[in-house]
C-alpha positions in Angstrom: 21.9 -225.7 -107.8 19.1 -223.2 -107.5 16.9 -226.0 -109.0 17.9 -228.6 -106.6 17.0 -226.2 -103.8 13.4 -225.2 -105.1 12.9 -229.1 -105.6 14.3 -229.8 -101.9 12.3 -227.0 -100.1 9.1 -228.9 -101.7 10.2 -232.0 -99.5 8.9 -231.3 -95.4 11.6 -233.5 -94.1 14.1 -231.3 -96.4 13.1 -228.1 -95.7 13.1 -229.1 -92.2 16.6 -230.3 -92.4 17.4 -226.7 -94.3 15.5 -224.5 -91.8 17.2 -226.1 -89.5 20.5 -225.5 -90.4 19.6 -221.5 -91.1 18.4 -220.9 -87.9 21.9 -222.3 -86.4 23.8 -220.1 -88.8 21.5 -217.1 -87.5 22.5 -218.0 -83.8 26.2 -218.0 -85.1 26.0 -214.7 -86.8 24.2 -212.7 -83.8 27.1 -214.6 -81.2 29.6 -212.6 -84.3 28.3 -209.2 -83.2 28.5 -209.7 -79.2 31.7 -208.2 -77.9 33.6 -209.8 -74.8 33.1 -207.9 -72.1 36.2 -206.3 -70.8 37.4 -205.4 -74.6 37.7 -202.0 -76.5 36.4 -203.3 -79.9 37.2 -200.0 -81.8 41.1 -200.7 -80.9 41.2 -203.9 -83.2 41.3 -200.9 -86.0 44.7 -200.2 -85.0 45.8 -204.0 -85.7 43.8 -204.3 -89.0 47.3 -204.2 -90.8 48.3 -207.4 -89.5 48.4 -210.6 -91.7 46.7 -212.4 -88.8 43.5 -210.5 -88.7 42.5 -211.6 -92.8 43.5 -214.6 -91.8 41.5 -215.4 -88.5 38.4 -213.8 -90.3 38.3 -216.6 -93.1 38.2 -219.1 -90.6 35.9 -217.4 -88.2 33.5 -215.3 -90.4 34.5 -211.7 -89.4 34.1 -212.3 -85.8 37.6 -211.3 -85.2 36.7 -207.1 -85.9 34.8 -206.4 -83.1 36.3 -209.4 -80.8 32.9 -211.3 -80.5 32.5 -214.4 -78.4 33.3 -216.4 -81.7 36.4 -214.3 -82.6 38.7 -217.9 -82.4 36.1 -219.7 -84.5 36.3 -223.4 -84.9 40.2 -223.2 -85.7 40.7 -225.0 -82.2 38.3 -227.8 -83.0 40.2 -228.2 -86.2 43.6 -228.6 -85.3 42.6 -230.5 -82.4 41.2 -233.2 -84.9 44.2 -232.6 -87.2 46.2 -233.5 -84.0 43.8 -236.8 -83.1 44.4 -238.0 -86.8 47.8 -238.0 -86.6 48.3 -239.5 -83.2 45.9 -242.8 -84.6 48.9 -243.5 -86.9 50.9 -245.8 -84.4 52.0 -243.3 -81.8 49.3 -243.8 -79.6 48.4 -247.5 -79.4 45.2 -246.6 -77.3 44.1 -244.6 -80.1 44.9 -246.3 -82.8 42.9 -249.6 -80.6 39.8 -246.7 -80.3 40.1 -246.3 -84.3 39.7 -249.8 -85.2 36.4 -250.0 -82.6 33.8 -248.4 -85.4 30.8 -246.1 -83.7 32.4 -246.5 -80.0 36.0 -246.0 -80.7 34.9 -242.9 -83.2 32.9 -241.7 -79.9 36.0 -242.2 -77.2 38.7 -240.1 -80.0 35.5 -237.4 -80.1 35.9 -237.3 -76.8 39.6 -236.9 -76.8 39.2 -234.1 -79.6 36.7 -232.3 -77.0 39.2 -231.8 -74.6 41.4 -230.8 -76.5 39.9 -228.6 -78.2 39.2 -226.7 -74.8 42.9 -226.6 -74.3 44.0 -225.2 -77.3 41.4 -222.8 -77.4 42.0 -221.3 -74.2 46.1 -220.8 -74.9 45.4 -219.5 -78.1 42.7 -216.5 -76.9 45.0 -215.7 -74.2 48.2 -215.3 -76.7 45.7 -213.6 -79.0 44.4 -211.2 -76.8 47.7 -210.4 -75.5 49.1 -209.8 -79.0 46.4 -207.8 -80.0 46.5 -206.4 -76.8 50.0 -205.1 -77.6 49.7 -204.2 -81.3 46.7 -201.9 -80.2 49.2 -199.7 -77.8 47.2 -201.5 -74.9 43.7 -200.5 -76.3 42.0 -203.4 -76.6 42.0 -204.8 -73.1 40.6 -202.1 -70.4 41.8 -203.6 -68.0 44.7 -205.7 -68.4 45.8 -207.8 -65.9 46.2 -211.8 -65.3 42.2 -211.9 -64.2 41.0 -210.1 -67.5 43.1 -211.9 -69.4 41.6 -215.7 -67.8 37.7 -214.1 -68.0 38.5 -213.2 -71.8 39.8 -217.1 -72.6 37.2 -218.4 -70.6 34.6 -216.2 -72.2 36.4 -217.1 -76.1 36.7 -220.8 -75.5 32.9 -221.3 -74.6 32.6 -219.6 -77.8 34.8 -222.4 -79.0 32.9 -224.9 -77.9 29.2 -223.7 -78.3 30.2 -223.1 -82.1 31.7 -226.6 -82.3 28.1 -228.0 -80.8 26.8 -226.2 -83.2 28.2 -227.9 -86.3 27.8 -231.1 -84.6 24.3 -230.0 -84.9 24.2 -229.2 -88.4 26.4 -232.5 -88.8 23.6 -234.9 -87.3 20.6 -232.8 -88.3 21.4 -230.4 -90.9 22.8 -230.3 -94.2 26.4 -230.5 -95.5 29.6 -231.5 -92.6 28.9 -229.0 -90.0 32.3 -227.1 -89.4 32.6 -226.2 -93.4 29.0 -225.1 -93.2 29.6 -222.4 -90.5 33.3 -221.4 -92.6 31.2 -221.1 -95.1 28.7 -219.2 -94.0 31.6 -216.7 -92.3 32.8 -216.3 -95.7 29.7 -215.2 -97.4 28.5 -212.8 -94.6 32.2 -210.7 -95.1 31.3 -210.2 -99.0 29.5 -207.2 -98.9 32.5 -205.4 -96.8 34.9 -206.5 -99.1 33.1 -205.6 -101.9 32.8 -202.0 -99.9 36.2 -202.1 -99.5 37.4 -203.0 -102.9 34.5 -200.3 -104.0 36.3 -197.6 -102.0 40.3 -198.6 -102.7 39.8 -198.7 -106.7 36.9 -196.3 -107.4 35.9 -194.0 -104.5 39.6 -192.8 -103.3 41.2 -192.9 -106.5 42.0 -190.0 -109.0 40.7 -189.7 -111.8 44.0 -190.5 -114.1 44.0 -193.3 -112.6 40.1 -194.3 -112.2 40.3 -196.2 -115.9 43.6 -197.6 -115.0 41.6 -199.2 -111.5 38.0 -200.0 -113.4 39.9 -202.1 -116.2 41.5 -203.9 -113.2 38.0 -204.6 -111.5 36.6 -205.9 -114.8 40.1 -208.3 -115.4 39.3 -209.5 -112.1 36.0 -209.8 -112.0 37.0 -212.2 -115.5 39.8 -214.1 -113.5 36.9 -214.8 -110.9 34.9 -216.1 -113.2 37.4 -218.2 -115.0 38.4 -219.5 -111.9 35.7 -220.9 -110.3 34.3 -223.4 -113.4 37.9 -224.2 -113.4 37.2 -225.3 -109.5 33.9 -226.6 -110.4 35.2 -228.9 -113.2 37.8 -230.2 -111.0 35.7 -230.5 -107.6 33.5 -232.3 -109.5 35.7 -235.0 -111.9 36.3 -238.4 -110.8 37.5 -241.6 -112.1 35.2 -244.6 -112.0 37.3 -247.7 -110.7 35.2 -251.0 -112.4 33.5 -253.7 -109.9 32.7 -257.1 -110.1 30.7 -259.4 -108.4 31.1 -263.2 -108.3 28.1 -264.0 -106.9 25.6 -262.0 -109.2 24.8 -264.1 -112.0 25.8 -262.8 -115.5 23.8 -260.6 -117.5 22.1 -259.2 -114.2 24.4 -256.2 -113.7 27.4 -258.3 -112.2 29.5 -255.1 -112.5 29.6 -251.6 -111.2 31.9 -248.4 -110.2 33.6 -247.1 -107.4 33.8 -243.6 -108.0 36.6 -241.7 -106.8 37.0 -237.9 -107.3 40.2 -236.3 -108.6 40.1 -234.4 -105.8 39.4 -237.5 -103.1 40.0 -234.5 -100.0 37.8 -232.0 -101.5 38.0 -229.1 -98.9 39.2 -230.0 -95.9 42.8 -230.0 -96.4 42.5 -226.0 -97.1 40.3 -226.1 -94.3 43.2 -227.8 -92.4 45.9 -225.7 -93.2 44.3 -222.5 -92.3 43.7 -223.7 -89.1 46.7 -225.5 -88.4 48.7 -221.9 -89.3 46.8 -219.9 -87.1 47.7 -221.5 -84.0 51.6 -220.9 -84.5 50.6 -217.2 -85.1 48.2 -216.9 -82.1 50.6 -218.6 -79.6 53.4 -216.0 -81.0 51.6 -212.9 -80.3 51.8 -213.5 -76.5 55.4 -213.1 -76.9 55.6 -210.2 -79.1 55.8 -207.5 -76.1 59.2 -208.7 -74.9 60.9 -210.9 -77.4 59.8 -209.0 -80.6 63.5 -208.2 -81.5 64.6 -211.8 -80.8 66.0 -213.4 -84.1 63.9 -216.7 -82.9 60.5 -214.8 -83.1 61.6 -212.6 -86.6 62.4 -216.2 -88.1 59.0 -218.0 -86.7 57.0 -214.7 -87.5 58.5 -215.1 -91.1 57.5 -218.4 -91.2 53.9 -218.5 -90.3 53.0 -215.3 -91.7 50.4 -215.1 -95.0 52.3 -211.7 -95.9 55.6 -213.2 -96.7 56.6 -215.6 -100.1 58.4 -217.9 -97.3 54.8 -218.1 -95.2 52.8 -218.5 -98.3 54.9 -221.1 -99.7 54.8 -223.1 -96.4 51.2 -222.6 -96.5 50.9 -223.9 -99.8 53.1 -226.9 -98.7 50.7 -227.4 -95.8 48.0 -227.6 -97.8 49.4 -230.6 -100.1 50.3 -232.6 -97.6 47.0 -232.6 -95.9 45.3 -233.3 -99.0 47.6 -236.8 -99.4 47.1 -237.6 -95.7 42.9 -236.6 -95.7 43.1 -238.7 -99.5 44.2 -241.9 -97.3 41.7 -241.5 -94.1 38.9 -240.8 -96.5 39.8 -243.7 -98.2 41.3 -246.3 -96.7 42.8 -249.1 -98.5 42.9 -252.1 -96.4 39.8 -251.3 -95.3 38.2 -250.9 -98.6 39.9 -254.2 -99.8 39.0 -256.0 -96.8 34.9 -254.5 -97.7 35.3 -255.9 -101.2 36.4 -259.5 -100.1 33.0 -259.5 -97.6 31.1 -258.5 -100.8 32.2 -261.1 -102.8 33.3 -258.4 -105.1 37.0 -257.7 -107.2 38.7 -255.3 -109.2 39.3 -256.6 -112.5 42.7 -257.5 -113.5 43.9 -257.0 -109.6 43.9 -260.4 -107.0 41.7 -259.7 -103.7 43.9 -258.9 -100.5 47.1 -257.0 -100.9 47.2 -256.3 -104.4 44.6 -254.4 -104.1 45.4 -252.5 -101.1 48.5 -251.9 -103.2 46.6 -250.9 -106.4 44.1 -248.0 -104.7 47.2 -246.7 -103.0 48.8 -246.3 -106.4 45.4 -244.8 -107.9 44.7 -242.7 -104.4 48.6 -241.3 -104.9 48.0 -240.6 -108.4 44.8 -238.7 -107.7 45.6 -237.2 -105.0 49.1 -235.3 -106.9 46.6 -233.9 -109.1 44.2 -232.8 -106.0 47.1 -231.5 -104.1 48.4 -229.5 -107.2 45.1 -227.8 -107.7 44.4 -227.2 -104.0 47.9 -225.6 -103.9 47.8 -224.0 -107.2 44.3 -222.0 -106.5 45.6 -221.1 -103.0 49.2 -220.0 -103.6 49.1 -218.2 -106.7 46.7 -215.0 -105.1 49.1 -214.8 -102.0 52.0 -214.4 -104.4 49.9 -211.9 -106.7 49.1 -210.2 -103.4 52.6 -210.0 -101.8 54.5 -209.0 -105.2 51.7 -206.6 -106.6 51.0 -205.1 -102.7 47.0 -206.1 -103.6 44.6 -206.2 -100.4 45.1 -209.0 -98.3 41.3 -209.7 -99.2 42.8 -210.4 -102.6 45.3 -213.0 -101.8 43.1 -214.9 -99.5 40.4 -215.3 -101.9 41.5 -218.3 -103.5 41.0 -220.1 -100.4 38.4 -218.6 -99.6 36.9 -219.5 -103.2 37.9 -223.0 -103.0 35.7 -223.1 -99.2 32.8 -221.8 -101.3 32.8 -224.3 -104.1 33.8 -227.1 -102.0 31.0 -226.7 -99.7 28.6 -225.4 -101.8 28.8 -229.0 -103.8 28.8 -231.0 -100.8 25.6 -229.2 -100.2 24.3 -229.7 -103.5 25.3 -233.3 -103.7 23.4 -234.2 -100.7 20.3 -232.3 -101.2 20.4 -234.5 -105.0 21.1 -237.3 -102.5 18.1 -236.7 -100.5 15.8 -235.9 -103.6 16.6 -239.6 -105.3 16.2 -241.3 -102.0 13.1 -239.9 -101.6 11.6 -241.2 -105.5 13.0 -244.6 -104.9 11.3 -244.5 -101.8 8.2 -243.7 -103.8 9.1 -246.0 -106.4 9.2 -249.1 -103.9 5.5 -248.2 -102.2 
């Protein structure tokens, strides 16, 4: 990796593409220190307790502790595609027409996504605020009344939106898929404070019977890590070549090739997904915490969305999997990619053109995608259980989803910089 970057930033048009996306991320981590005005940022210490706030700040970067203007993220933008997606699958015939149009159609759902993204965003700061608003004791907004509470949604969904511009940036000029970048880069700038933390739970506060006890457990961790991520690696990275043929290439001149397909065909974004997905549920509750906080109805819901319980874990888990099999299918579709073949003049040996192989990759895309979804769920459950059954920092039990953002992205980044690197000899090659 580190080679690949020295390589790229040799490249003008790549180290233009790389300062570009750095000085977007810089804009995005000065909007993460400015506070809304209106809001008592010191009270979101009182609510640091809650399994929302770990939660919000691995999908917004650590905006959440001092309530900046990006304290909801890109979460809104997410499930707002999440809901798009699932609406092209014959609900909404208009989509579903707009999905089938290529570059226009993809720029009319966009579109759609926009505005709803606006929507969500603005009920979910407002139920945010409000629950935060009453976990703080009434702290956290100084004024609270209905025209604080509109200024503040206003104020957090243009946060929303000038974060989602800017992955759309980083998208179409940048490096890497825009809204993982900025996750990404959320997640790295919160390492040093959870290092501090860690620093000061297990070494700094503890006594000294039991500062061997904690250090042994900092060095088996530091191990697991370890272990853990070229487990991640290996399997981000492993794919299974499908052979091609070509009936109209004449033999001995390379007639056949591969479609690779990763084991993982979803990579990131179903954990990416889920994350989002949960946090709207949560959000939407806290606005009715102040009077229905004793209702059965909210203890069951706050059960079920929350990253502190098995139950929430689990459905978080189960979340995850099914995202990956749905993102597997609208990665790669195929009726579309047997329909591409057929133009090509190209076949899968052994398989007839047309519906047998539509029905093939969807056999091989449901294999692969078990193994993906087992992985994704494996990595991501198995710290929220060790945190919930051990009472380990939330930090803890959110890292392996955290982890698998890092590796994920990290790749993506490194596969496209490799990308832009060969494009560039063969260019050279051809003058």
């Amino acid at each position: 990796m580190l080679r690949t970057i020295r390589d790229a930033l040799k490249v003008k048009e790549i180290r233009k593409k790389i300062l570009f996306t750095l000085m977007l991320l810089v804009i995005y981590r000065l909007g993460s220190q400015i506070t809304v005005p209106g809001v008592n940022a010191a009270a979101m210490d009182k609510v640091g307790s809650t399994g929302l706030v770990p939660l919000l700040d691995t999908v917004t970067g650590g905006g959440l502790s001092n309530y900046s203007i990006f304290s909801m993220g890109v979460s809104p933008f997410i499930t707002a595609q999440i809901v798009v997606q699932l609406l092209q699958m014959d609900i909404i015939p208009k989509f579903v027409e707009w999905s089938k149009q290529g570059e226009v159609g993809r720029r009319k759902l966009n579109q759609v996504t926009r505005y709803l993204t606006i929507v969500l965003g603005f009920v979910q700061s407002i139920g945010i605020t409000a629950g935060f608003n009453q976990l703080s004791g009434l702290g956290l907004v100084k004024s609270p009344n209905m025209k604080a509470f509109i200024t503040i949604g206003i104020i957090l969904t243009g946060g929303t939106m000038l974060l989602t511009w800017i992955g759309e940036q980083i998208t179409d000029k940048g490096l890497g898929n825009g809204v993982s970048v900025i996750i990404f880069a959320g997640i790295i700038a919160r390492f040093p404070n959870g290092i501090q933390q860690i620093y000061r739970d297990y070494i700094t506060n503890s006594s000294s019977a039991d500062l061997a006890k904690n250090i042994g457990f900092l060095v088996g961790l530091v191990i697991i890590i370890l272990i853990v991520v070229q487990f991640v690696t290996y399997v981000q990275q492993a794919s299974r070549r499908i052979p091609i043929q070509y009936t109209r290439r004449a033999a001995g001149s390379g007639s056949e090739s591969f479609l690779p397909l990763k084991v993982n065909v979803a990579g990131v974004i179903p954990v990416i997904f889920a994350s989002s997905f949960i946090v709207t549920p949560q959000t939407i509750l806290m606005a009715f915490q102040a009077n229905h906080s004793g209702d059965q109805w909210y203890q069951v819901l706050t059960e079920i969305f929350s990253m502190q319980t098995t139950t929430g874990s689990i459905i978080y888990t189960l979340l995850i999997v099914l995202f990956t099999f749905f993102y597997a299918f609208v990665q790669v579709n195929p009726e579309k990619l047997a329909e591409n073949l057929q133009k090509q003049g190209a076949y899968i040996p052994g398989v007839w053109p047309g519906n047998e192989t539509i029905k093939f990759m969807s056999g091989v895309l449901m294999r692969l995608s078990t193994v993906g979804a087992a992985f994704l769920g494996l990595v991501s459950l198995l710290p929220l259980l060790a945190a919930n059954l051990f009472n380990l920092p939330q930090s803890i039990g959110l890292g392996g989803t955290s982890l698998l953002i890092i590796v994920g992205v990290a790749l993506e980044m490194d596969r496209q910089l490799r990308g832009l690197l060969m494009k560039r000899e063969y260019v050279g090659f051809i003058r």
